[in-house]
Structure formats: structure tokens, C-alpha cells
C-alpha positions as CSV (number, residue, x, y, z in Angstrom):
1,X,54.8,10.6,86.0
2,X,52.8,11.6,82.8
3,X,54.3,10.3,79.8
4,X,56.1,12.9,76.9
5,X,54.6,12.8,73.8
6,X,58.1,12.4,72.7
7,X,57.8,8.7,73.9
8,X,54.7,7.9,72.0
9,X,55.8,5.8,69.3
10,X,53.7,6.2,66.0
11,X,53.0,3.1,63.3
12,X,51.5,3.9,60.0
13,X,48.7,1.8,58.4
14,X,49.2,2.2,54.9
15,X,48.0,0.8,51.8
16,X,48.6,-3.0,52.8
17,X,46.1,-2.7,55.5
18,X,46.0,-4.5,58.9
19,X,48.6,-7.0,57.8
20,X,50.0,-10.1,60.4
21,X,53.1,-7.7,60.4
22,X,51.7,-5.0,61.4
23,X,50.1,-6.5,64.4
24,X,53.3,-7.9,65.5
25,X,55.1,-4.5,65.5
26,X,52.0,-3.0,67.5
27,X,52.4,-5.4,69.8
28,X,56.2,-5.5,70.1
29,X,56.1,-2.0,70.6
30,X,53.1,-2.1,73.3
31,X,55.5,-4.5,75.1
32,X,58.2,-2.5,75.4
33,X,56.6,1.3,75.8
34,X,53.0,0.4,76.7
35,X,51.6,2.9,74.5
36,X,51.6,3.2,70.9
37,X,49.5,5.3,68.2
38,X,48.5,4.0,64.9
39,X,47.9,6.3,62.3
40,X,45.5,5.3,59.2
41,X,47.2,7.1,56.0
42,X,44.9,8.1,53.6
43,X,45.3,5.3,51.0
44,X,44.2,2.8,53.9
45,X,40.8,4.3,54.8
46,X,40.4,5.0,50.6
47,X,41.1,0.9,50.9
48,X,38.5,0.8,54.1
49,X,36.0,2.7,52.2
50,X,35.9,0.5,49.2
51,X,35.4,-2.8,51.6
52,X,32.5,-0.7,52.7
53,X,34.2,-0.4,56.3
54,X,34.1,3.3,57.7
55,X,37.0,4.5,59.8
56,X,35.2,3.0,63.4
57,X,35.0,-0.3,61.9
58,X,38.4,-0.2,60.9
59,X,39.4,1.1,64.3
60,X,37.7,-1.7,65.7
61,X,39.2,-4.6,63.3
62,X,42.2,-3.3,64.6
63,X,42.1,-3.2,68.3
64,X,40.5,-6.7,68.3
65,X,43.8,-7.9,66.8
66,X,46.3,-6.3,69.1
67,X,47.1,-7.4,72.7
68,X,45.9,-3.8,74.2
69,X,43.2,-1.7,74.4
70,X,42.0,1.4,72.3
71,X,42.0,4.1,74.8
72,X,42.2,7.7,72.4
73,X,40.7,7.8,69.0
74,X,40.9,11.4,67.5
75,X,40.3,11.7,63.8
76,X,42.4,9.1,62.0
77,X,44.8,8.7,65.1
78,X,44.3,5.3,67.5
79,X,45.9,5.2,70.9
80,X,46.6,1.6,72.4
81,X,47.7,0.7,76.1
82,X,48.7,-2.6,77.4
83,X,46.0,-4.6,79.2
């Protein structure tokens, strides 16, 4: 059965960055749905861009911290599935 976006649960990423927090709530979430999408607000890629880290690199910071894998990546939207 196809999951409803209504199910998708979406995390901000905002001007804190990719904080030990953060990853926890990812991954709490992952556990209990198996999906989640992380959204990068604007004042975290302005952050990105100043560390001289483009949106991919971010992207990939990210999904090397999380216990799932980065299956969508549209724009400044990150889909993660459990493993």
C-alpha cells in the first residue's frame, strides 16, 4: 500500500545546522514511520554557503549522519528511508 503524503513527517533544518539533536529526532522518527523529509530553511543553506558547502554537500553531511538512506532530493527537500 503506497504511503499518503499525509504521513510523511517533515523536520526543519534551521539556522543551528545539523545539530546532535536534530539527528536524533530524524532518526526517532525514521524508527517509528520509516520515512521522513528534511527541509533546509533558507538561513541554513545562507549558513552552508558561508562554510563554502553547496546544498549537495550539505545533503550529503546529513545523510551520512542518520541511520537511513537519502532516497528523494528535490530542490531543498531530502527524503530518508530506513535501511
Amino acid at each position: 500500500m503506497p504511503m499518503k503524503r499525509d504521513n510523511i513527517v517533515t523536520i526543519n533544518v534551521g539556522k543551528k545546522g545539523v545539530t546532535e539533536g536534530l539527528i536524533r529526532e530524524i532518526n526517532m522518527v525514521l524508527e517509528k514511520r520509516g520515512i521522513v523529509k528534511v527541509r533546509m530553511l533558507k538561513n541554513f543553506r545562507t549558513i552552508g554557503a558561508m562554510q563554502g558547502k553547496d546544498k549537495k554537500q550539505l545533503a550529503k553531511e546529513i545523510a551520512e549522519k542518520v541511520n537511513g538512506k537519502l532516497v528523494d532530493f528535490r530542490g531543498f527537500v531530502l527524503t530518508f528511508k530506513r535501511c
